[in-house]
C-alpha positions, 0 to 999 in steps of 0.5 A, spaced: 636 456 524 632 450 524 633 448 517 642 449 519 641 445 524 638 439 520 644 441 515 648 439 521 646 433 523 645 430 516 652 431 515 654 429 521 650 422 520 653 421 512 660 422 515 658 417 520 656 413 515 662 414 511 666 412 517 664 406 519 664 403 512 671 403 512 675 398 513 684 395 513 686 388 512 692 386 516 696 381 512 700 377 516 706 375 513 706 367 513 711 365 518 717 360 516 718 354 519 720 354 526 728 349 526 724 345 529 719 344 524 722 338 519 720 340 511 718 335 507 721 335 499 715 331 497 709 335 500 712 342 501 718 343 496 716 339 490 708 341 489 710 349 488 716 345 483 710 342 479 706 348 479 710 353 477 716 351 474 713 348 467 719 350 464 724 345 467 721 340 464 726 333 461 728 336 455 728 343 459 733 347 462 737 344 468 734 342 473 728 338 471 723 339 477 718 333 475 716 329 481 720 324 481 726 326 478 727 334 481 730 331 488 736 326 484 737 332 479 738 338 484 742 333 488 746 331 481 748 338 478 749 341 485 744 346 485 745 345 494 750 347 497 749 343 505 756 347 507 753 353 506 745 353 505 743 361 502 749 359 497 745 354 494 743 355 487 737 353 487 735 358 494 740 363 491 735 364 484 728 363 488 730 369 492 729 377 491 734 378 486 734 372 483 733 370 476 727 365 478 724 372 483 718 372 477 716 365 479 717 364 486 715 368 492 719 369 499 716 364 502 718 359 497 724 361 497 725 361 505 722 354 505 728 351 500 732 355 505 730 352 511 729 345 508 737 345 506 739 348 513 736 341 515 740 337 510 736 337 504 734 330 504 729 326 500 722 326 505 
């Protein structure tokens, strides 16, 4: 009797243990900027271009995205669309679905997006 009852316990305190080790993360999804909120070319558009868009360099394909010549070539090839921003080409291929999906994430494209909404301009 007394070795059942240490049995018990003994399983009852490994269960325990098991528990208590268990824990979950909530990753809250990044939140877009608020309408309100201007987004900057330069310090919020331009530095995901220049980390992660290698490819679109001058003798690449269109547009280059190198500091200093991205703004003028999205501008130039007309990549925004200001009449209707989600048409955009350069929103249209960064979001899911889009041919630049694999180098791109949601954030990324929703920032593009709401930087167009906000008139595209050279900030």
């Amino acid at each position: 009797m007394q070795k059942r009852i240490i049995n018990s316990f003994l399983l009852v305190v490994i269960g325990l243990l098991i528990f208590s080790a268990c824990t979950s993360d909530v990753i809250e999804p990044a939140t877009p900027p608020s309408p309100t909120d201007t987004v900057k070319f330069a310090t919020q558009i331009q530095p995901f271009f220049t980390s992660g868009c290698g490819c679109h360099a001058p003798g690449g394909p269109s547009p280059v995205l190198k500091a200093g010549q991205s703004y003028q070539a999205l501008k130039d090839g007309n990549f925004i669309n200001l009449a209707s921003p989600d048409q955009s080409v350069i929103y249209t291929v960064m979001k899911t679905g889009g041919s630049m999906r694999a180098y791109t994430n949601t954030d990324e494209a929703n920032l593009v997006l709401s930087w167009i909404k906000q008139g595209a301009l050279n900030n």
